[in-house]
C-alpha positions in Angstrom: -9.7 212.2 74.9 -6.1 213.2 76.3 -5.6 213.6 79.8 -2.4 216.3 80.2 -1.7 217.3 84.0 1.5 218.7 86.0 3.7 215.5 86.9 5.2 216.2 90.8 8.8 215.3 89.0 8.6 218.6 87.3 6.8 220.6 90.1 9.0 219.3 92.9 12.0 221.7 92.8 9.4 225.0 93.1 7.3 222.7 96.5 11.6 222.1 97.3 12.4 226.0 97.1 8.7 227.7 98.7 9.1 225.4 101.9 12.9 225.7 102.4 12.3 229.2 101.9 9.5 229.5 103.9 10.8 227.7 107.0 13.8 229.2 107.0 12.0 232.7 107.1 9.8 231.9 109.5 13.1 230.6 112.2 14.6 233.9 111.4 11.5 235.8 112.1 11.3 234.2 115.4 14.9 236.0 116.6 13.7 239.5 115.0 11.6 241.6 117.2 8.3 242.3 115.8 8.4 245.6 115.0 11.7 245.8 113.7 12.2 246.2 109.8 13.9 243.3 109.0 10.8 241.6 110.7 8.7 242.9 108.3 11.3 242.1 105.4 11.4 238.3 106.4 7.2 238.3 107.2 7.0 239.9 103.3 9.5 237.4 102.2 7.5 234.4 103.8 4.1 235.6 102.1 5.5 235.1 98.5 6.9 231.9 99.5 3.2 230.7 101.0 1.7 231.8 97.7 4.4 230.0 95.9 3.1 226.7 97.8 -0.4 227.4 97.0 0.4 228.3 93.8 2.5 225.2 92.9 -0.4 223.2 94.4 -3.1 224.7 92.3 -1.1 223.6 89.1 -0.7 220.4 90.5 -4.0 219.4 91.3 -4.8 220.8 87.6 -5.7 218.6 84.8 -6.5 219.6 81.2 -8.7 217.3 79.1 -8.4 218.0 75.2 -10.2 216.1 72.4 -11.9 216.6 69.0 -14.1 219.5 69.9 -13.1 221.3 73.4 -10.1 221.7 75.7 -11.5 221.6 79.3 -9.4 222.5 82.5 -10.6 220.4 85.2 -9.6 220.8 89.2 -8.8 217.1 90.0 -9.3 218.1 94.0 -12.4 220.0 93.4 -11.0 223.3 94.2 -12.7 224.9 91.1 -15.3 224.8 88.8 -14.0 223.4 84.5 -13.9 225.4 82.4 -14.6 224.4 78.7 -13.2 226.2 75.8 -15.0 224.7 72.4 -12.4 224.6 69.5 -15.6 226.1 67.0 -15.6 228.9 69.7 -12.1 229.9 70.0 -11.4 234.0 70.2 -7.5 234.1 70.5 -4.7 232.2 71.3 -1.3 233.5 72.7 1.6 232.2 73.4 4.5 233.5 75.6 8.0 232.9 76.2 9.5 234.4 79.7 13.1 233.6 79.7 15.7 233.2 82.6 18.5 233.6 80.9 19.9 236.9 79.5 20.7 235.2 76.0 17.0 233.2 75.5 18.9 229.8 76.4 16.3 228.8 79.2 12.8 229.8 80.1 10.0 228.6 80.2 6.2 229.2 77.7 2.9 230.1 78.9 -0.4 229.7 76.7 -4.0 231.6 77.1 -6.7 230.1 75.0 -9.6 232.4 75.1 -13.4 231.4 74.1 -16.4 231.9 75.2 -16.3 229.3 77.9 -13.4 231.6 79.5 -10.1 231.8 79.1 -7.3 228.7 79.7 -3.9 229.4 80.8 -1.2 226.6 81.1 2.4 226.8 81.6 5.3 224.6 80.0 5.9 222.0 83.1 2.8 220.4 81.7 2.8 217.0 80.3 1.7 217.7 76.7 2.0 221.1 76.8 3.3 221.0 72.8 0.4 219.3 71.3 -1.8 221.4 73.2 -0.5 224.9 71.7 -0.4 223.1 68.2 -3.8 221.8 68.4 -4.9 225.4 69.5 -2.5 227.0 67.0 -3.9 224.6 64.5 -7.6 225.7 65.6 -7.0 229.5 65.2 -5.3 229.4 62.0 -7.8 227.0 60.4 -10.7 229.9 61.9 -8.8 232.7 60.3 -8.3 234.6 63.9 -5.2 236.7 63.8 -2.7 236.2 65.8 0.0 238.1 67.3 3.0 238.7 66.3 5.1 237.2 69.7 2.7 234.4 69.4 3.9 233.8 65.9 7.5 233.9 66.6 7.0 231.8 69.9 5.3 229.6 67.4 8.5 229.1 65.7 11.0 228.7 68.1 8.5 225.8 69.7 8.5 224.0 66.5 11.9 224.8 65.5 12.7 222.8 69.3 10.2 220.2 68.7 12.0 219.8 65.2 15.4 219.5 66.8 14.0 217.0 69.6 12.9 214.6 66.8 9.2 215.1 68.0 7.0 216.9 65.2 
């Protein structure tokens, strides 16, 4: 079995940037009067940086365990119940690619694997992320489900940079 999980080296810049943020709403919220607009802007402001904190927490307290027969997402803190997604009962598979760049040069990929245990979702920070979309790639094509056509070509272009990294 394969243990993959978020490493804090690639989740510290987004804890870096929500509480920098945050704080530095929050001290200019307290020279605003509170019923002025730019109040409200800043108290706005400092909610999407709190749910950036919790957000970044939740993927770092998630672990993913994949082996012969299941992929199972598992809440190393207890914050959630596992899911388990069976490889035999797999129902799609999709792969995204949300880039920060106006050329394509940088982004970052998301996969959903769906089954009947649920539905998985992991983004590219995670350790492992590439043998996780192959061996669910792998899965779906070996069970004939169809997939679509940006998870194809987001297919490609990971192997294509695996291929270039020297790691397929």
């Amino acid at each position: 079995m394969t243990r993959l999980y978020y490493p804090l080296s690639r989740l510290w810049p987004d804890h870096l940037r929500a509480g920098l943020g945050l704080v530095f709403c929050v001290a200019l919220m307290l020279f605003n009067a509170p019923v002025s607009v730019i109040f409200f802007v800043l108290a706005g402001v400092s909610l999407l940086l709190a749910w950036l904190c919790v957000h970044t927490l939740w993927r770092q307290q998630t672990e993913f365990a994949l082996d012969g027969d299941a992929v199972q997402q598992i809440s190393r803190w207890g914050w959630a119940k596992p899911k388990r997604i069976a490889w035999g009962e797999l129902r799609s598979v999709k792969l995204r690619y949300f880039s920060t760049r106006r050329d394509g040069s940088a982004g970052w990929m998301t996969v959903t694997i769906r089954g009947h245990g649920g539905k998985v979702r992991a983004d590219s920070d995670l350790e492992g992320f590439e043998p996780l979309v192959l061996r669910a790639l792998n899965e779906a094509m070996r069970q004939g489900l169809t997939l679509d056509p940006a998870t194809e070509i987001n297919a490609r272009l990971l192997q294509q940079g695996l291929n270039r990294n020297g790691l397929l």
